[in-house]
C-alpha positions as CSV (number, residue, x, y, z in Angstrom):
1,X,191.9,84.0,148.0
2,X,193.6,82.8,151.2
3,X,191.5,80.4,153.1
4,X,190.1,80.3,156.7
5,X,192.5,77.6,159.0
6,X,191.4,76.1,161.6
7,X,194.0,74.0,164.2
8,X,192.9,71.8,166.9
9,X,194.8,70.7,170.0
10,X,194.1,67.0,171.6
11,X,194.0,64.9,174.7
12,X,196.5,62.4,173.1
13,X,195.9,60.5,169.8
14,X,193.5,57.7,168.8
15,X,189.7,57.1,168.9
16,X,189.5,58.1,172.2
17,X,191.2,61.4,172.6
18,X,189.1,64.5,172.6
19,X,189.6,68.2,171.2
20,X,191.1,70.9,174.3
21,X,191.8,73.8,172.6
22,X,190.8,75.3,169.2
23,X,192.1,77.9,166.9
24,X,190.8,79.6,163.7
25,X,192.0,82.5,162.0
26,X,190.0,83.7,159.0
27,X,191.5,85.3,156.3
28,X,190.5,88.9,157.0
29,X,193.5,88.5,160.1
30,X,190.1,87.9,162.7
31,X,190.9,84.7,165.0
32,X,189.3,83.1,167.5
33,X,190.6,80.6,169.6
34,X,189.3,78.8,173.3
35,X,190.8,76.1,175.5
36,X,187.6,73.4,175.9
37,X,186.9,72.0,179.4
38,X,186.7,68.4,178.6
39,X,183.2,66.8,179.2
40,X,182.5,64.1,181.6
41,X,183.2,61.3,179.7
42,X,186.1,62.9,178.3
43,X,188.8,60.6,180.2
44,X,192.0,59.8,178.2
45,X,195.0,62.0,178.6
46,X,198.5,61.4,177.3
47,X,201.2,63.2,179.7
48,X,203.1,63.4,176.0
49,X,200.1,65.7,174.5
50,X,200.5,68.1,178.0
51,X,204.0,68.6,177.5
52,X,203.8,69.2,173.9
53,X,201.0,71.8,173.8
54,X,202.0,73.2,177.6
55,X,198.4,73.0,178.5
56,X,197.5,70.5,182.0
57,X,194.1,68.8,182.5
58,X,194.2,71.8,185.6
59,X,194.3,74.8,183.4
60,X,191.0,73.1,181.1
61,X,189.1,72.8,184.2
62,X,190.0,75.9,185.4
63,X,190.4,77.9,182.3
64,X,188.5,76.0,179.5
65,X,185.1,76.9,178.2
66,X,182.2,74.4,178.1
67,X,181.8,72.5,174.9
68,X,178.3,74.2,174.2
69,X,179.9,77.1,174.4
70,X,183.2,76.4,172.0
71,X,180.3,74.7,169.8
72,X,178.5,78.2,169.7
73,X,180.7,80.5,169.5
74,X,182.5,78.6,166.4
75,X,179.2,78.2,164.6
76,X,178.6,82.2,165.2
77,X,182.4,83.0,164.0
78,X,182.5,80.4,161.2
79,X,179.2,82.3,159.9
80,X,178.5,78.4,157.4
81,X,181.9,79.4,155.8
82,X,184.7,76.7,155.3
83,X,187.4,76.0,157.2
84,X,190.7,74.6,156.5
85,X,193.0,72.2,158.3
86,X,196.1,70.6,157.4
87,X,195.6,67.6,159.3
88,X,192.1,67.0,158.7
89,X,192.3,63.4,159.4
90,X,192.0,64.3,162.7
91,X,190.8,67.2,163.2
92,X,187.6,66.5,161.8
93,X,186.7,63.8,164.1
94,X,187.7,66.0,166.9
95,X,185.8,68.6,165.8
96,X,182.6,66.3,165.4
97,X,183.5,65.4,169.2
98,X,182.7,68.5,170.5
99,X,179.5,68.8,168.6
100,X,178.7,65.5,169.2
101,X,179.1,66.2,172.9
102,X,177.7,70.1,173.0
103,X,174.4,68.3,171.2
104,X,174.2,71.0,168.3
105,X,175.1,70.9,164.5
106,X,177.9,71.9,163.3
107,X,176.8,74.8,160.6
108,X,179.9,74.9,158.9
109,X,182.6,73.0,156.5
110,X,186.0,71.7,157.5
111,X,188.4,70.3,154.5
112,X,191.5,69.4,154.0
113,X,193.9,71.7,152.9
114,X,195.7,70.0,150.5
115,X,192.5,70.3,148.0
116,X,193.3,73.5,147.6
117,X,196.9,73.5,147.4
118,X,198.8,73.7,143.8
119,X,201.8,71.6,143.0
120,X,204.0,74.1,143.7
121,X,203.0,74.8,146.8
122,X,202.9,71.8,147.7
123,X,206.6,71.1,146.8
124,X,208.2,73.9,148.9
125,X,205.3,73.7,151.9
126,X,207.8,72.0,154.5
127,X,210.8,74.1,154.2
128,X,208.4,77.7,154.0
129,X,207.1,75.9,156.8
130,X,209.9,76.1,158.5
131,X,211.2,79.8,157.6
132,X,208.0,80.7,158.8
133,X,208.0,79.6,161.9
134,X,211.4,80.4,162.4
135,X,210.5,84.1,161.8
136,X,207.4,84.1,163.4
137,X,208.7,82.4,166.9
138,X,205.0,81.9,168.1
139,X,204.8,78.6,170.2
140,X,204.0,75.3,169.0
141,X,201.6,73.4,169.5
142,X,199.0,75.6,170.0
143,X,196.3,76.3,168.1
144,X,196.4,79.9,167.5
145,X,199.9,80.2,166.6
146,X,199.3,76.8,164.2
147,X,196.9,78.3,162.2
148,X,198.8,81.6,161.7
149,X,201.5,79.6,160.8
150,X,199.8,77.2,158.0
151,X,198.3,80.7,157.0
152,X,201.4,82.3,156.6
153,X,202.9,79.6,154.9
154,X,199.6,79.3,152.2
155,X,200.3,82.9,151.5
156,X,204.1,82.5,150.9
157,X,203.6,79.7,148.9
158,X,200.9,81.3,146.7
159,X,202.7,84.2,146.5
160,X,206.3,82.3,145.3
161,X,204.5,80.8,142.4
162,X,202.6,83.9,141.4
């Protein structure tokens, strides 16, 4: 079964960066993705995370959606399924930001991907990676074409060893 990936986008790094865009694609193909309009006390912002994902503090106020809504409409798309990430570590805390911050549960699961990951994927992940992307040419550093990407590379891995 090829998992659901989720990829999240930040304000910078560290305990007080905050989640400003978010992308999911399921594994029937189906994706959702938003930009988040950070919430009041939302502050930090590294000029290093706006060049990197090409998004401004401008285009979230202007373009992003209200955490209660991202918070919704993930709930309603993630129908209590799970959710995988490959950097979990953070993404998890940011995604517990904008729930925390929208005030409503968060109804389904996020893990890490490497639980479900064989040794063989694991082993060749990085240089599929990096095929994959190469062949794909979606930009980086967003969350949409992230999670296609680690998608992509899940299935060629799985299928390699199959």
């Amino acid at each position: 079964m090829i998992p659901h990936i989720i990829d999240i986008e930040a304000s910078g790094f560290g305990s007080t960066s905050y989640p400003i865009e978010i992308g999911i694609i399921l594994n029937s193909g189906e994706t959702y993705c938003s930009l988040i309009k950070p919430a009041s006390d939302w502050t930090h912002w590294t000029l290093e995370a706006e060049k990197a994902h090409k998004i401004s503090r401008k285009l979230l106020q202007n373009k992003g959606k209200i955490v209660q809504e991202v918070a919704t409409e993930l709930n309603e798309f993630m129908r209590k399924q799970t959710v995988y990430s490959d950097g979990w570590a953070v993404d998890k805390p940011w995604l517990i930001e904008l729930f925390s911050a929208a005030k409503i549960p968060l109804s389904f699961s996020i893990s890490p991907l490497e639980f479900i990951l064989n040794e063989y994927q694991m082993e060749n992940w990085h240089n599929t990676k990096d095929k994959v992307i190469q062949e794909l040419k979606l930009p980086r550093h967003r969350a949409s074409s992230d999670a296609l990407i680690i998608q992509e590379t899940y299935k060629r891995t799985l299928g390699a060893h199959s």
